[in-house]
C-alpha positions in Angstrom: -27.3 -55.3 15.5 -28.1 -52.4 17.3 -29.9 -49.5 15.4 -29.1 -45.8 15.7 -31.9 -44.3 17.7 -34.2 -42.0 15.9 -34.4 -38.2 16.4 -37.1 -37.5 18.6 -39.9 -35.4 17.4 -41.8 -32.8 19.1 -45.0 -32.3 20.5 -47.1 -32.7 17.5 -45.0 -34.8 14.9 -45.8 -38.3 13.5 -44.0 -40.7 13.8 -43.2 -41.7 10.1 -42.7 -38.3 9.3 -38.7 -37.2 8.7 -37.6 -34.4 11.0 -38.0 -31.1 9.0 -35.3 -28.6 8.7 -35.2 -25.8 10.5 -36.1 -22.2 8.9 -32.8 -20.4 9.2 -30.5 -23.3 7.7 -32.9 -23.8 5.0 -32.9 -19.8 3.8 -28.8 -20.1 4.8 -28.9 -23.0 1.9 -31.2 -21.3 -0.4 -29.8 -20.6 -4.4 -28.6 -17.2 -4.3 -28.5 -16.5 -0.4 -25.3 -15.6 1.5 -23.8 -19.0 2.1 -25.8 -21.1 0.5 -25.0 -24.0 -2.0 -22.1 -26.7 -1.6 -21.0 -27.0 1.8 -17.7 -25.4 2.6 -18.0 -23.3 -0.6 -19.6 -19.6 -1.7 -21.7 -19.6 -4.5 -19.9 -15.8 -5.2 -17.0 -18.2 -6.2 -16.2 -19.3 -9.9 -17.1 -22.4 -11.2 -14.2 -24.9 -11.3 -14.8 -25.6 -15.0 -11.9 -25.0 -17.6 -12.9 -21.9 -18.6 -15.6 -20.9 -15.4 -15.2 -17.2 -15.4 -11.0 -17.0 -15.1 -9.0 -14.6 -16.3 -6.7 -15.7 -18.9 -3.5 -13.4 -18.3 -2.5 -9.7 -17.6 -3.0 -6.9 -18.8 -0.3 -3.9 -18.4 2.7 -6.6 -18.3 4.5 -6.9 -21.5 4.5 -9.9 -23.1 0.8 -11.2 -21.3 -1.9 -11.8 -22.1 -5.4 -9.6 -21.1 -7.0 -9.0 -18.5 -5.6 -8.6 -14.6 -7.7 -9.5 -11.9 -8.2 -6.4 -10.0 -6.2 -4.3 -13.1 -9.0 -4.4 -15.6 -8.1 -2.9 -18.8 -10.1 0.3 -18.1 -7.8 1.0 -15.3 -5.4 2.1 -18.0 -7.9 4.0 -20.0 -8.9 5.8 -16.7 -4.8 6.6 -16.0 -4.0 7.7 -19.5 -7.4 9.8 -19.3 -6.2 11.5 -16.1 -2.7 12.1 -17.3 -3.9 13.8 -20.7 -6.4 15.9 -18.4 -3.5 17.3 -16.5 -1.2 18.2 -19.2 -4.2 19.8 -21.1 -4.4 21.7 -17.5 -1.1 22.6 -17.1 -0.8 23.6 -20.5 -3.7 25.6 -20.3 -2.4 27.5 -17.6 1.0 28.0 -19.0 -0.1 29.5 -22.0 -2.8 31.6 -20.3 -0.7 33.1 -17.3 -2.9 31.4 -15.0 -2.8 31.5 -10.8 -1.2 27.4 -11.7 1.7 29.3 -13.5 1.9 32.2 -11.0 2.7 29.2 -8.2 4.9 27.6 -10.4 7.3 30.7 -11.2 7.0 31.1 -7.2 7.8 27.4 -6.4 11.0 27.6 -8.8 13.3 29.6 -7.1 12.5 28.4 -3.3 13.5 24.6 -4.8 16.8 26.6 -6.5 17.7 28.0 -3.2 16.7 24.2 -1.6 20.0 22.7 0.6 20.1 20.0 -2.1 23.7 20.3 -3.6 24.9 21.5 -6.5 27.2 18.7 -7.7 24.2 16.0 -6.7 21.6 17.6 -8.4 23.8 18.7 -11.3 24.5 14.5 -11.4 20.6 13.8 -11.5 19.9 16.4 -14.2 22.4 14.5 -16.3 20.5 11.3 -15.6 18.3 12.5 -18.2 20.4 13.6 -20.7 20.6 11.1 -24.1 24.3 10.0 -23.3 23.2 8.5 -20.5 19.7 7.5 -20.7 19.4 6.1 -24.3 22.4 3.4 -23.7 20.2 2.2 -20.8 17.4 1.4 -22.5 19.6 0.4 -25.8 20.4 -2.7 -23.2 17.2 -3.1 -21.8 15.9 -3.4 -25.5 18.9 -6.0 -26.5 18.3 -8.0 -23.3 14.6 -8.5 -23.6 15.0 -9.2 -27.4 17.8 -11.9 -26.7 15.5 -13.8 -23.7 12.2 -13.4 -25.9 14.0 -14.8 -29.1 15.8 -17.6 -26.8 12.1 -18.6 -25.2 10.7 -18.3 -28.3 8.3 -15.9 -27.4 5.3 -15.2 -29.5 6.3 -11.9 -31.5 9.2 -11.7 -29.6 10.6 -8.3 -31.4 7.6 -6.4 -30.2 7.9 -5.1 -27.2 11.8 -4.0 -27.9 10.5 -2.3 -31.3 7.4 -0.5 -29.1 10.3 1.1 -27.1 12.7 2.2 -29.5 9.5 3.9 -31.1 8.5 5.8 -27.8 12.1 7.0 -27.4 12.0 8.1 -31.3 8.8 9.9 -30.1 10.4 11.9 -28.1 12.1 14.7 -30.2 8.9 14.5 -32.6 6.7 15.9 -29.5 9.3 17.5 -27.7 10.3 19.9 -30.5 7.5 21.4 -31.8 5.8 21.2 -28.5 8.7 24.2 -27.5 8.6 25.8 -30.3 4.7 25.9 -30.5 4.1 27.0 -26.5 8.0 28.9 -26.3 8.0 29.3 -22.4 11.0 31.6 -21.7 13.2 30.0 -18.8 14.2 30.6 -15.2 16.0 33.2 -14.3 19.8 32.8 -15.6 18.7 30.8 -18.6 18.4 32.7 -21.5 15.9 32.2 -24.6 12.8 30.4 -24.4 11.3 26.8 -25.7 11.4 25.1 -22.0 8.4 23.6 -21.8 8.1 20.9 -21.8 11.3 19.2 -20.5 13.5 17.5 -23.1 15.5 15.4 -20.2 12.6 14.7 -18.2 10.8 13.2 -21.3 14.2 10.9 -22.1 14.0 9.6 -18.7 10.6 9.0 -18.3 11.0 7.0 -21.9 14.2 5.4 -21.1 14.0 4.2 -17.9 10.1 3.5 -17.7 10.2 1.7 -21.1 13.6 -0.3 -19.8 12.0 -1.2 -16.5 8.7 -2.4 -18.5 10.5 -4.7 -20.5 12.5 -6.3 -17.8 9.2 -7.2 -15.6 8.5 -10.2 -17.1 11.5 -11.1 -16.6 11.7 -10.8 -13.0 10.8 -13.2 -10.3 8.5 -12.5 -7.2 6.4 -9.9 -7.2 9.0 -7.5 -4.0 11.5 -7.6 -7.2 9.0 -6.0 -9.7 7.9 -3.8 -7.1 11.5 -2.5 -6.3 11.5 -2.3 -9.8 9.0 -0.2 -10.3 9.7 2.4 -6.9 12.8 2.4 -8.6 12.1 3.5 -11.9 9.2 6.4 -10.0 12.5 7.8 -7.6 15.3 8.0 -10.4 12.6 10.2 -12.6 11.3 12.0 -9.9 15.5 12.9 -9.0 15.7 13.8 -12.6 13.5 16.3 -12.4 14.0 17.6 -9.2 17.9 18.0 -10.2 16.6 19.5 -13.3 14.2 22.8 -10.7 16.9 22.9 -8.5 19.8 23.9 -11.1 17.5 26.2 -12.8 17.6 24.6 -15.8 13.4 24.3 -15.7 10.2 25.4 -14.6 8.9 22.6 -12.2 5.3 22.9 -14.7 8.1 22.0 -17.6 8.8 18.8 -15.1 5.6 17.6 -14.6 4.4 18.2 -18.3 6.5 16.0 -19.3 5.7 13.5 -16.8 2.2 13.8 -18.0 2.8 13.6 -21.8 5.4 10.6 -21.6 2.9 8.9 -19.6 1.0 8.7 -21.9 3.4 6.9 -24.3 4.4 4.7 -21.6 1.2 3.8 -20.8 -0.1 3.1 -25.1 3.3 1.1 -25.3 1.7 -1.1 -22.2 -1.0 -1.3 -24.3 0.0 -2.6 -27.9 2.1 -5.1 -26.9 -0.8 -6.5 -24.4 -3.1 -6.5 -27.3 -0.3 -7.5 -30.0 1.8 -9.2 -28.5 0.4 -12.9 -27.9 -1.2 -15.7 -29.6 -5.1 -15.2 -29.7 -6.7 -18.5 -28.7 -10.7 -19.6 -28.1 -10.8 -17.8 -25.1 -9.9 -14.2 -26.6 -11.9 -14.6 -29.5 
């Protein structure tokens, strides 16, 4: 039986002495270092145990459980931050005459006068209007409701009960929040109480809170994500049908925007803390 020759050793070493490793590939191996521990694997990695540092769920999906790798919860706290810093801003400059207002009152008329026409951006303003937005998100509410209840879906009847309350929200801030700033309106609109929008905040409600409740229910992340661009363009045409008829102030637009963000966003929120089963691993 032949044996496998030995390494041979340099100037220096004893025979009976095992080679040595060399410096580099025993620093490259060391606990801690860049590469180092099992072969073909990176100690940043997670343990492979059953719970080794996974995330349970998602956060910001109704009907999920917390958190989303990469979408911490404080991503959310951070968004609804920013959006009640800019419609503290834009109110702020509203009610003071600031230079944000003097823009706006200039940027109005140059997006009436826009080649957009009349009969398409009369049809988007009326996107927003209840007639049409509410029975959208009546469906979307009926539909999620029927496949949670069918699945049975822990607390099924919350997320469809979070969005009829943000739509029921929307009077309760809109109307005082008119009567309490009373913004007159563009030119050709007579009285005041325009900001904020009434039809921007429906749509924002109606259609963001319909499209939130039908993304669990989608398949493949390009469908959500058509979703979604979908939901951002139909509220963005509201609005922009809304300057361009001089029906509002494009401030009253994006205040809304702003505000109802805000309610979209805490909707997001209860149902992903509400709405599922706390086991071991969320206690």
């Amino acid at each position: 039986m032949r044996e496998t020759p030995r390494p041979q050793g340099t100037v220096g070493d004893t025979g009976t002495e095992p080679p040595q490793p060399r410096l580099g590939r025993a620093l490259a191996h060391t606990p801690g270092a860049s590469g180092s521990g099992t072969p073909h694997r990176s100690d940043a990695r997670p343990p492979q145990t059953p719970r080794g540092a996974r995330n349970t769920g998602q956060d910001g999906r109704l009907g999920t459980t917390p958190p989303v790798p990469g979408r911490p919860t404080t991503f959310f706290f951070g968004l609804l931050g920013l959006c009640a810093l800019l419609f503290a801003l834009v109110t702020w400059q509203v009610v003071a005459d600031g230079p944000l207002r003097e823009a706006d009152e200039r940027l109005g008329p140059w997006i009436t006068g826009s080649r957009l026409p009349d009969g398409a951006a009369e049809f988007l303003a009326d996107l927003g209007g209840v007639s049409l937005a509410v029975p959208v998100l009546a469906v979307a509410i009926a539909y999620a409701a029927w496949r949670g209840h069918r699945a049975g879906t822990y607390r099924w009847w919350l997320a469809p009960l979070v969005a009829a309350v943000a739509m029921a929200a929307v009077p309760v801030l809109v109307i005082p929040l008119k009567e309490l700033f009373d913004r007159t309106g563009p030119p050709g609109m007579d009285g005041s109480g325009y900001y904020p929008s009434g039809h921007t905040a429906t749509a924002m409600v109606a259609y963001g809170g319909a499209a939130l409740l039908l993304l669990p229910y989608l398949r493949g992340t390009y469908a959500r994500r058509e979703l979604v661009i979908a939901c951002a363009l139909l509220n963005f045409g509201v609005g922009l049908g809304l300057v361009r008829r001089g029906y509002h102030w494009p401030l009253d637009v994006v205040a809304s925007w702003c505000l109802f963000g805000i309610v979209l966003q805490v909707m997001v929120l209860v149902v992903a803390r509400y709405g599922h089963r706390a086991t071991e691993a969320d206690r």
